[in-house]
N, C-alpha and C positions, 0 to 999 in steps of 0.2 A: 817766266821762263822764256828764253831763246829759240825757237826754233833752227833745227842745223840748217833747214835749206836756206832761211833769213840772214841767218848768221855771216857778216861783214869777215869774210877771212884774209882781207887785201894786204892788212898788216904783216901778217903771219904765212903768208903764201910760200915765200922761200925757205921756210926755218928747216924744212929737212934737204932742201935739193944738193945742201953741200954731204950729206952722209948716204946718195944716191938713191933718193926714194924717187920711185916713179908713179904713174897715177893707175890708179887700181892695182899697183902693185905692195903696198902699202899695209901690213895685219899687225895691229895692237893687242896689248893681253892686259888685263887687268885682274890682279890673282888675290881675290883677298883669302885669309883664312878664316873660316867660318865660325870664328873660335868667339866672335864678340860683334858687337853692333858699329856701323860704320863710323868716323870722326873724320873731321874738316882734310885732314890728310888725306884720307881715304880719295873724298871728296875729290880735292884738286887732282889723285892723278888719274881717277876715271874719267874726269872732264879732257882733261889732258890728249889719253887715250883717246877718246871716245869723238872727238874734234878732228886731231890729226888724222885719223882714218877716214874722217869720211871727207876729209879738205881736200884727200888724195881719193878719193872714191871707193878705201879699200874695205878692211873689215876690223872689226873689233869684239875679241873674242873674253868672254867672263869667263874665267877659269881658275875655279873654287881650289885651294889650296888643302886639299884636307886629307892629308897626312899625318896628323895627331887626331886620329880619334876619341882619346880621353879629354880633348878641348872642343870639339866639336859640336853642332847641334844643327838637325834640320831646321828648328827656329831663327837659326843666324842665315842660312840660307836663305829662308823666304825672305825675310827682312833685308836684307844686302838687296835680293833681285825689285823687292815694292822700294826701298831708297831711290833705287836708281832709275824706276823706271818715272820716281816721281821727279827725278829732276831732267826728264827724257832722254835718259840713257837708253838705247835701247840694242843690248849689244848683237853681233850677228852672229853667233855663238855662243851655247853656255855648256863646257866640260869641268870635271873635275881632276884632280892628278889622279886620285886613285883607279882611272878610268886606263892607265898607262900600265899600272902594275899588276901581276897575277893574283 
């Protein structure tokens, strides 16, 4: 594993400055839905996330999609947040949608 603070971001330093990101101004979401267990896609875009926020100092927020309850499972939960935090993900946030609705 990579640690973030390690981690060489020289290459990738401007890739947002043309869409106006500033530094600590910066919040990612990464919204899987809890409906099944992660795959490589998943993967690349919480890496993704989870990089660009902190390149810019900002945040990065897990935010469970769970909106279909008939596909759901606190099982996929737990498992989405052990995935990620084994590839040191470690997001600064974790909500869900249904936390918006009545």
């Amino acid at each position: 594993m990579v640690e973030t603070s390690k981690f060489d971001y020289s290459k990738v330093r401007d890739v947002l400055k043309p869409l106006g990101a500033e530094m600590g101004k910066v919040v990612t979401r990464f919204p899987p839905e809890p409906s099944g267990y992660l795959h490589i896609g998943h993967i690349k875009a919480s890496m993704l996330n989870y990089h660009y926020a902190k390149m810019y100092q900002g945040q990065m927020i897990l935010r469970f999609d769970d909106t279909n309850p008939l596909a759901e499972k606190l099982e996929f939960v737990e498992n989405i947040k052990t995935d990620l935090a084994r590839l040191e993900i470690h997001p600064d946030r974790v909500s869900f949608s249904s936390d918006y609705f009545d």
